[in-house]
C-alpha positions in Angstrom: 1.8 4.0 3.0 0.1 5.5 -0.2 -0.6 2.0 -1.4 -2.1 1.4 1.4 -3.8 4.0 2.0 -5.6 3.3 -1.7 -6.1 0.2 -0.9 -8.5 0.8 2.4 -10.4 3.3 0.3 -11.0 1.0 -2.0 -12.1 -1.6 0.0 -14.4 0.5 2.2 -16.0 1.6 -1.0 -16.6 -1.6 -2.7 -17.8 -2.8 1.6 -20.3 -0.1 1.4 -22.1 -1.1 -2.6 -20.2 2.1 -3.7 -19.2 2.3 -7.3 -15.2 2.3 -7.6 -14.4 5.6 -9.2 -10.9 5.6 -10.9 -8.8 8.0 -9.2 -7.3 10.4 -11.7 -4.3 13.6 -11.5 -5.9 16.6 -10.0 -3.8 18.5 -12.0 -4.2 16.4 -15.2 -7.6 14.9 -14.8 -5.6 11.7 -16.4 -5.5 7.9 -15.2 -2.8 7.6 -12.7 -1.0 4.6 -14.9 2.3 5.0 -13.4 4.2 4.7 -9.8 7.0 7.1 -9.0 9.1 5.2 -6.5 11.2 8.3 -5.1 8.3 10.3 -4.4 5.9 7.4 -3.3 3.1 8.3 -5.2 1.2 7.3 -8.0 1.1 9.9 -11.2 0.1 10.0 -14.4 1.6 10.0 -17.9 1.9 13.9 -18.2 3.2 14.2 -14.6 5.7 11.5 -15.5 7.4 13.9 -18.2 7.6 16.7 -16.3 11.1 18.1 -14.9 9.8 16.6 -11.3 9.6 13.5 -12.0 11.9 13.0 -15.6 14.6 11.4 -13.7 12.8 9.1 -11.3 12.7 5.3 -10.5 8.6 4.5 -12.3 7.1 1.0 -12.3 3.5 0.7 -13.7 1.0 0.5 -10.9 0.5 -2.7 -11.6 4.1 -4.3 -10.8 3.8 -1.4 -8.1 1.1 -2.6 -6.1 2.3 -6.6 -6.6 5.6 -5.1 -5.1 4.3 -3.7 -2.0 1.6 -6.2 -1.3 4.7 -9.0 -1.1 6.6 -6.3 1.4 3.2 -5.9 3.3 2.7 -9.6 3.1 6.4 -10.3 4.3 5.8 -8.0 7.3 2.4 -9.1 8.4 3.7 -12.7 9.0 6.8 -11.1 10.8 4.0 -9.2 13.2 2.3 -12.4 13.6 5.0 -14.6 14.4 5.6 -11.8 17.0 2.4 -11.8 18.1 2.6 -15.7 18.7 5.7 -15.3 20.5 4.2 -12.8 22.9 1.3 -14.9 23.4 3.0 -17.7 24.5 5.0 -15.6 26.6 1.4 -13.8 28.5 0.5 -17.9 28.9 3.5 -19.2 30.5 3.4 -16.2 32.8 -0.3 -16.7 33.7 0.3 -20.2 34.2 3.3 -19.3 36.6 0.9 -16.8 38.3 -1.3 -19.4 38.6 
């Protein structure tokens, strides 16, 4: 939900002409380089050595983000194929109605 909650602001910002600022730890003021996978959140180097964090599951935000856009991507074609299904359904019923 993070991820995509980056994501949208991302998008909405490079929609409206914005420049993409890099988001950074607001305790750190560092890149966030790193993805904690218990916590859900992206962190940066410092926060990643720190006792809450130390014994985590961490991917790099990149393999992080192809990660989840695959599990979004897997789940928006289940909600489609859903989608169709209940379409189908609304037509045959209309069609019975009919």
């Amino acid at each position: 939900a993070r991820v995509l909650e980056v994501a949208k602001r991302l998008s909405l910002q490079v929609a409206r002409g914005e420049t993409v600022e890099e988001e950074g730890c607001e305790r750190h003021r560092e890149p966030l380089k790193v993805f904690c996978k218990d916590d859900e959140a992206f962190i940066c180097m410092v926060c990643r050595e720190s006792r809450a964090h130390r014994s985590h599951t961490m991917l790099p935000v990149q393999d992080a983000v192809q990660e989840y856009k695959g599990q979004i991507q897997t789940h928006l074609q289940a909600l489609k194929q859903d989608r169709d299904k209940l379409l189908g359904f609304r037509e045959l019923e209309m069609r019975r109605s009919w």
